[in-house]
C-alpha positions in Angstrom: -33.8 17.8 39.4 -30.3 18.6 40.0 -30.3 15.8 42.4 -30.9 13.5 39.6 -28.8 14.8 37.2 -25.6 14.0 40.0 -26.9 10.8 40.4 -27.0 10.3 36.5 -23.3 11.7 36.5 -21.9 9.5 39.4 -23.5 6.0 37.6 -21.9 7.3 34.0 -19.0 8.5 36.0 -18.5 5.0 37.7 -19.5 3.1 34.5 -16.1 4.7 32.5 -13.4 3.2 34.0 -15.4 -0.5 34.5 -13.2 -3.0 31.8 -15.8 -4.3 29.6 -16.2 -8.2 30.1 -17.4 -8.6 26.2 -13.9 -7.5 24.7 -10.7 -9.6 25.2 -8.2 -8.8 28.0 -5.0 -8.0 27.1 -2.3 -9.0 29.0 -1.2 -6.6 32.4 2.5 -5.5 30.1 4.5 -6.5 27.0 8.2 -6.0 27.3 8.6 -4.1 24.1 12.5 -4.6 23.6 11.4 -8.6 24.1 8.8 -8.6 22.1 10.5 -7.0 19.1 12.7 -9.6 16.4 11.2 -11.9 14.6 7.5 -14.4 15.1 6.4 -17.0 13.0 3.1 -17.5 12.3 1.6 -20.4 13.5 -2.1 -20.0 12.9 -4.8 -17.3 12.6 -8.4 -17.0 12.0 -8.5 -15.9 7.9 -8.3 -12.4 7.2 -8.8 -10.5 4.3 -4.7 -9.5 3.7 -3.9 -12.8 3.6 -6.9 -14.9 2.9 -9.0 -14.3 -0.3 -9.7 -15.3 -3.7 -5.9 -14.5 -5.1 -3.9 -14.9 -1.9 -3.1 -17.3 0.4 -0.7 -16.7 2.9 2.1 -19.1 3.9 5.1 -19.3 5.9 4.0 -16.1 7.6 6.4 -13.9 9.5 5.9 -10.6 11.7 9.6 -8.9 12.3 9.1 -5.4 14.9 11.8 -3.3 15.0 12.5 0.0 16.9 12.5 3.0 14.8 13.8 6.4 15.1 11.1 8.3 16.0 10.3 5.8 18.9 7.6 4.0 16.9 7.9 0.2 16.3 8.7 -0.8 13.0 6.1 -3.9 11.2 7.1 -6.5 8.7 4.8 -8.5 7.4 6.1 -11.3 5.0 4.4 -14.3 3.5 4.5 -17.0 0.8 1.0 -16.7 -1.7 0.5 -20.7 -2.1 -2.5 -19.2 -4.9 0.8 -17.5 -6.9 3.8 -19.9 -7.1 4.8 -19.1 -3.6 5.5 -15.7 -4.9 6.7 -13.4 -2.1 4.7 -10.6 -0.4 5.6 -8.2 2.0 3.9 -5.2 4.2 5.4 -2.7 5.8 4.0 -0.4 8.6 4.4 1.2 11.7 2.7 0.2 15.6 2.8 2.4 18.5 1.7 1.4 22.1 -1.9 2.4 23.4 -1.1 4.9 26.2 -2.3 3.4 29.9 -1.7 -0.1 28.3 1.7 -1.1 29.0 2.4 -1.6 25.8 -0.1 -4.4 25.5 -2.3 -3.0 23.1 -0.9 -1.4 20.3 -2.1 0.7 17.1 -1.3 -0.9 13.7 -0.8 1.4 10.2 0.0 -0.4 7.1 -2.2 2.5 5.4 -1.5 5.9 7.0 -4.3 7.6 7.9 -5.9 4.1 8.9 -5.2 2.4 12.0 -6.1 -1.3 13.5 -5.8 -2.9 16.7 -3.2 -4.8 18.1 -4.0 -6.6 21.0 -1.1 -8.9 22.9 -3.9 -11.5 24.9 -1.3 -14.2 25.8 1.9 -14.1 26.5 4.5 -16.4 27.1 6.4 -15.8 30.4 10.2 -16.4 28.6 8.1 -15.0 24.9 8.5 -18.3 23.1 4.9 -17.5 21.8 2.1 -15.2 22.2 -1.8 -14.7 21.3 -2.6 -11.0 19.4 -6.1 -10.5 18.6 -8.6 -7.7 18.5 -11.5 -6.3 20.0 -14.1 -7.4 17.6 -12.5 -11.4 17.6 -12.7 -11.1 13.9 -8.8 -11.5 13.9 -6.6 -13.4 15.6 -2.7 -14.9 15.4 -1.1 -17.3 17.0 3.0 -16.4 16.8 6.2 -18.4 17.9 9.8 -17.7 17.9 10.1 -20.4 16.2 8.4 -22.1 12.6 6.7 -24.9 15.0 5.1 -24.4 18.7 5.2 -27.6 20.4 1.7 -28.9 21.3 1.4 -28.5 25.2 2.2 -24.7 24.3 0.1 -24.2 20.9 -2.9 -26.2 23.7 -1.9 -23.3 26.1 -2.1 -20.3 23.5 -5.8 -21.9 22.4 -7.0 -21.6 25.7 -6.3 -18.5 26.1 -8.0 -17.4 22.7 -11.0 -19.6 23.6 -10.9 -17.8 27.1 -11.1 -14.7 25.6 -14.3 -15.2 23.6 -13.0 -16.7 20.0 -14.3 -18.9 17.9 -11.8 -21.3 16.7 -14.0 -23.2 14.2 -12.4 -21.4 11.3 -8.7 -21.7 12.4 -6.2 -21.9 10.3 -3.0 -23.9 11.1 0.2 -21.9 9.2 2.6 -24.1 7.0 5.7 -23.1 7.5 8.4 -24.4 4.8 11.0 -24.3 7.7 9.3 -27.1 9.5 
């Protein structure tokens, strides 16, 4: 008997630290003080916050700053094209998933709730990047800039498609800066 129950414990043992091939992979480490500034949205899958029967988010942008008690600071702003273009903003706070690298972070517009944050591609200079989430229910496609030029937006889809998402429902952003 107790020779089964190590043999149990040594499978479950070896079985925790296995990465789980049906959830995305993040990338290896995220450069927090790069990352931080400013990212324009250039397409997601819809999401509740800013896809629904009253809002429709455009010109989306996602500004991370450092904070004083070492958190990162969220900014969510966005045009509602279903209310004049009236302006909406969220604020929250992220902090880095320990053992990540700072590649998967934690998300609070709504203290006590939390989301997931997950940096899956990653440009090598940060032009761009790909955060998604577990699940795949959510996923944005950012850029330094309003506009990603093709060869790189082509790069950033791979990488979501790599990862498992379905891009049938994508939406491409409009940005009034273009």
């Amino acid at each position: 008997m107790r020779r089964l129950a190590l043999a149990a414990a040594l499978l479950l043992a070896g079985c925790v630290g296995a990465p789980d091939p049906t959830t995305p992979q993040p990338v290896p480490a995220v450069d927090l003080q790069r990352y931080l500034g400013t990212w324009h949205e250039v397409a997601r899958l819809p999401m509740w916050a800013q896809d629904s029967a009253s809002v429709s988010c455009e010109d989306t942008t996602a500004t991370y700053t450092t904070r004083p008690d070492g958190r990162i600071g969220v900014l969510n702003r966005c045009l509602n094209a279903l209310d004049g273009n009236r302006p909406r903003a969220a604020e929250g706070q992220a902090y880095a998933v320990e053992g990540s690298n700072n590649a998967r972070l934690r998300v609070s517009f709504f203290w006590p709730f939390y989301g997931n944050y997950w940096v899956i591609g990653l440009d090598p200079d940060y032009r761009w990047a790909v955060v998604g989430e577990p699940s795949r229910r959510w996923l944005w496609v950012l850029s330094r800039t309003p506009k990603l030029e093709q060869a790189e937006f082509d790069k950033a889809l791979g990488i979501a498609r790599a990862n498992g998402y379905d891009l049938g429902p994508l939406r491409i952003s409009r940005q009034q800066r273009e």
